[in-house]
N, C-alpha and C positions, 0 to 999 in steps of 0.2 A: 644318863650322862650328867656331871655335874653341872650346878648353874653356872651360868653363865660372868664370867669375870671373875672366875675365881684360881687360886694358882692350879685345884688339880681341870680345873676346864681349860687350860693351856697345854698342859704335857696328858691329857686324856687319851688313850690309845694304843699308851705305850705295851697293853698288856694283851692285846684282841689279836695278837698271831701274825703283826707284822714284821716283828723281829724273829729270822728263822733261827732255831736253836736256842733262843735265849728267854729264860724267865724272868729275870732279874737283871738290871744293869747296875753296876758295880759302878761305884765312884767316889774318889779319895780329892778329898780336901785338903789345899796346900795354902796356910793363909796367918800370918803371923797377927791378926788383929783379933781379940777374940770375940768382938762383938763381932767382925764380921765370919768369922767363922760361925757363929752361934745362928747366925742370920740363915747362912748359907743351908745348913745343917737342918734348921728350923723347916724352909722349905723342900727342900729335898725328901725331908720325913714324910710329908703330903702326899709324898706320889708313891699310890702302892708300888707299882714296877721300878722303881729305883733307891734302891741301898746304900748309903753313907757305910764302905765298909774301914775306911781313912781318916785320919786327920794326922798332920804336917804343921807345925808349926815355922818349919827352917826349910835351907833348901836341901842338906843334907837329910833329912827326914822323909822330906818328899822323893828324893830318890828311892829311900828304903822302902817306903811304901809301895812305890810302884814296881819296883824289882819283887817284892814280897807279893804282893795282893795282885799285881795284872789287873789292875782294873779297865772297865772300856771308858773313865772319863777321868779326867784331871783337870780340876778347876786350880788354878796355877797363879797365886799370886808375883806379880811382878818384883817387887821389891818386899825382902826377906832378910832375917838376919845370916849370915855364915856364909850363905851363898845365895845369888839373887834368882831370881825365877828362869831369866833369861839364859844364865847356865844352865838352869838343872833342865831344862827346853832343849836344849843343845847338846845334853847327854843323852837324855833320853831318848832320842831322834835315834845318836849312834845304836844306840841298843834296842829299841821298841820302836817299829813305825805304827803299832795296830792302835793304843793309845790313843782316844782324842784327847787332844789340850786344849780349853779354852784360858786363856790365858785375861786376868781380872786386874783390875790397876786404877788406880787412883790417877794415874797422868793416862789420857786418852791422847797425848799428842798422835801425830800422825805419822812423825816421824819411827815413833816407838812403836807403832801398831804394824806400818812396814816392815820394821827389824822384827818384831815377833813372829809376822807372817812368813817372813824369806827364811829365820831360823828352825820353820816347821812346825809353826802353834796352826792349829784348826783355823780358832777362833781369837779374839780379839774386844774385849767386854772393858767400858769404864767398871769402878765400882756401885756407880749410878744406875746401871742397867742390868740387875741381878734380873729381872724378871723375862727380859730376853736372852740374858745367859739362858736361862733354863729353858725356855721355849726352842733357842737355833739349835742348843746342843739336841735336844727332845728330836726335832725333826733329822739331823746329822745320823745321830744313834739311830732312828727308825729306818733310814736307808741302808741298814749295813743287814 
């Protein structure tokens, strides 16, 4: 087991046979900032059982990607150039309900977090809380 307090001793498990069917979980990065993409990407790399097979810098990109790759996670940032995350949320829905979204922002209002949730995002993350991004998705993904 890794030690304790470390990023892969949060998503630890993901590989022991609790996800039926799945060796790998897929996940496409949608995030017009590149350090925080870089962040994102950085951790994710950590955890054997999950692959960064994406990266989106718009929100026309992030549609591509998820129509292309079917990934089972989409870290979704909110505000985007082209088109903003809360659309491509809303496409995506029409087309893909298997996709989880967590959906990442810099505005944690509440009101915005509501509108995310009613529009069909999973999840609901400041940018603040990348390390429970990956832990709620971590347990999300393990129940499917």
């Amino acid at each position: 087991m890794p030690p304790e307090g470390t990023l892969n001793s949060l998503v630890f498990g993901l590989g022991e046979g609790l996800l039926v069917g799945l060796s790998t979980l897929t996940v496409v990065i949608a995030e017009d900032s590149a350090l925080m993409r870089d962040q994102l990407a950085h951790y994710l790399s950590q955890v054997d059982s999950l692959e960064v097979v994406g990266i989106a810098v718009d929100g026309p990109q992030a549609l591509e990607a998820v129509a292309r790759l079917t990934p089972h996670l989409l870290i979704l940032d909110v505000s985007m150039p082209l088109q903003d995350g809360l659309s491509v949320l809303r496409e995506i829905r029409k087309e893909n309900s298997r996709t989880v979204v967590a959906m990442f922002t810099a505005d944690p209002s509440s009101t915005l977090r509501t509108i995310c949730l009613e529009a069909g995002a999973n999840f609901f993350f400041a940018k603040s809380q990348m390390l429970e991004l990956i832990e709620v998705c971590r347990q999300e993904l393990r129940m499917r």
